[in-house]
C-alpha positions as CSV (number, residue, x, y, z in Angstrom):
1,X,56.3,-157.7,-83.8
2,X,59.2,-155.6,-84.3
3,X,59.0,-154.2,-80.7
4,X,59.9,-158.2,-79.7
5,X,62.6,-158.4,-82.0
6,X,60.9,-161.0,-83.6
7,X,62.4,-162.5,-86.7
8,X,59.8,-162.5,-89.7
9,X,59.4,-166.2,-91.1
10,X,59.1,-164.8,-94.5
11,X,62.3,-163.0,-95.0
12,X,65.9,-163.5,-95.6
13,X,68.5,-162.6,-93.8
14,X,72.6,-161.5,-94.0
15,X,74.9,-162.4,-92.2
16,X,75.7,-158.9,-91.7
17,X,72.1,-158.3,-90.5
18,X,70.5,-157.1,-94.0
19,X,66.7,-158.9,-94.8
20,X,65.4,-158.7,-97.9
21,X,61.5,-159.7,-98.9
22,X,60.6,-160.8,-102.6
23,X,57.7,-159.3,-103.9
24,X,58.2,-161.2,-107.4
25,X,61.0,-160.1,-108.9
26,X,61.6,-157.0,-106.9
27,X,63.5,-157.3,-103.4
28,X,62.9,-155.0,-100.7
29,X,66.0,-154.6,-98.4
30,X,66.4,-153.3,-95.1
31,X,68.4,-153.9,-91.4
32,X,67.2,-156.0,-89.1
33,X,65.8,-155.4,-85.6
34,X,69.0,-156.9,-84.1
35,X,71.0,-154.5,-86.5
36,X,68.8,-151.3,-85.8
37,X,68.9,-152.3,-81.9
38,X,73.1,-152.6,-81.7
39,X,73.4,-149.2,-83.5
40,X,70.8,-146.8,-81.3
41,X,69.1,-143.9,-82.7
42,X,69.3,-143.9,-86.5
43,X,69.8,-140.3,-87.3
44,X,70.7,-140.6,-91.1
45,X,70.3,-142.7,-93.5
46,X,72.5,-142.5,-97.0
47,X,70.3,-144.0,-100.1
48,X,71.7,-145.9,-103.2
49,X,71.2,-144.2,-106.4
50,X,68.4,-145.1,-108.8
51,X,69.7,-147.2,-111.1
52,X,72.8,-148.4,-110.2
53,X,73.5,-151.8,-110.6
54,X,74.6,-154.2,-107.9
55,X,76.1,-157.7,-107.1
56,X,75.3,-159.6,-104.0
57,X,77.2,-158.0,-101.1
58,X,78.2,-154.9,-102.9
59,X,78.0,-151.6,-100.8
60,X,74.6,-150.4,-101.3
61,X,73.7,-148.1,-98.7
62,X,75.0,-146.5,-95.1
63,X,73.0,-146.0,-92.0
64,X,73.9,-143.1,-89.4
65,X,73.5,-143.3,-85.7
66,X,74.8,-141.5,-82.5
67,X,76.9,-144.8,-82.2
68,X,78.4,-145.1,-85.4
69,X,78.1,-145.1,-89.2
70,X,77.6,-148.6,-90.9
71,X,77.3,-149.3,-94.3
72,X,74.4,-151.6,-96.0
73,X,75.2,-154.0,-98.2
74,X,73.2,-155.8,-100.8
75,X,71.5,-159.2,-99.9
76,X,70.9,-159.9,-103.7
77,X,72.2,-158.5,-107.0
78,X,69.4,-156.1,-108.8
79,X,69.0,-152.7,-110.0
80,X,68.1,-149.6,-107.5
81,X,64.4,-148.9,-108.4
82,X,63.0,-147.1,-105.4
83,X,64.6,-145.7,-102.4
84,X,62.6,-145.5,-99.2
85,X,62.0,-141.2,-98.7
86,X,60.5,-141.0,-96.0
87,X,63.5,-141.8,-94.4
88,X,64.6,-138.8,-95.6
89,X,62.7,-136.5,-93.0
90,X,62.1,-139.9,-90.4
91,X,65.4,-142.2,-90.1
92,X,64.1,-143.2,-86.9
93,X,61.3,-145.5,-88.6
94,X,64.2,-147.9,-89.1
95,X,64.4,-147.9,-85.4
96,X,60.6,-148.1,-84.8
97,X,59.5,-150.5,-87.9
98,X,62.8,-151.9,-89.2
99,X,60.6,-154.6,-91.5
100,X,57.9,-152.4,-92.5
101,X,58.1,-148.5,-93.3
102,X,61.8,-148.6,-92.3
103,X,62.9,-150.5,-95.5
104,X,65.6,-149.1,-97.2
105,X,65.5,-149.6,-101.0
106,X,64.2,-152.1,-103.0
107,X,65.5,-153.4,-106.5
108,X,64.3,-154.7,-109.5
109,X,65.4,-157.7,-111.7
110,X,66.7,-158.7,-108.4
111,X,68.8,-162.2,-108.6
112,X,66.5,-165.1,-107.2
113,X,69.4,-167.5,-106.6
114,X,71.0,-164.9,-104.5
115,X,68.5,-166.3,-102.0
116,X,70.1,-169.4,-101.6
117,X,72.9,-167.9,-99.9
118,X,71.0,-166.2,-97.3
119,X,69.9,-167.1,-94.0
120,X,66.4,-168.5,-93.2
121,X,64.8,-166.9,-89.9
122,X,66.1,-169.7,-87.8
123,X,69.3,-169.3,-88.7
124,X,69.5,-166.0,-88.8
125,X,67.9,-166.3,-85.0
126,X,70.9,-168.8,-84.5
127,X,73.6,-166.3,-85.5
128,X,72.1,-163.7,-83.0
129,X,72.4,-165.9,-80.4
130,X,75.8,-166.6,-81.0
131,X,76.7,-163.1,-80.9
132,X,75.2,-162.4,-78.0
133,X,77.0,-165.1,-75.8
């Protein structure tokens, strides 16, 4: 799937190319394909700290490549409760399973009407096309 660049159904999507998945109240956020693809090799990956509280499109995260440093930011309010650490040793599994064992963090008490402002999978689809004309 990911190989494809296929766009998960089930997700949401940034406009600045974050997804997040609901697993009840906890979101888990990561890049997208498209996002992973554009930047290259993902050498390093810079993780939120447990805890911290953030708002919808607050700087959560930053993700290294041979390209250039971009910085994550959060699809839905919550608190850090996990960070992905495998990513620690393997930043490349963004680049080889950006919605599966390359998600970034996830967060708890996360802010379910945050979802509303997010993209669906077609338009999120839409917006890459656009982009790419």
């Amino acid at each position: 799937m990911t190989d494809s660049g296929e766009i998960p159904a089930q997700l949401r999507y940034t406009k600045d190319h974050e997804w997040v998945r609901m697993e009840g109240d906890t979101a888990v956020v990561g890049i997208t394909h498209h996002a992973q693809d554009a930047m290259g090799d993902i050498t390093y990956v810079e993780m939120p700290e447990i805890g911290r509280e953030v708002a919808q499109g607050d700087e959560l995260a930053a993700v290294e490549s041979a390209k250039a440093a971009s910085d994550i930011y959060a699809p839905v309010g919550g608190a850090v409760a996990e960070v992905n650490k495998a990513l620690d040793d393997a930043p490349e599994k963004i680049n080889q399973d950006p919605y599966g064992e390359g998600w970034i963090c996830k967060l708890s008490g996360a802010a379910t009407a945050d979802l509303d402002r997010l993209l669906d999978a077609a338009q999120y689809e839409a917006l890459c096309r656009e982009g790419s004309d």
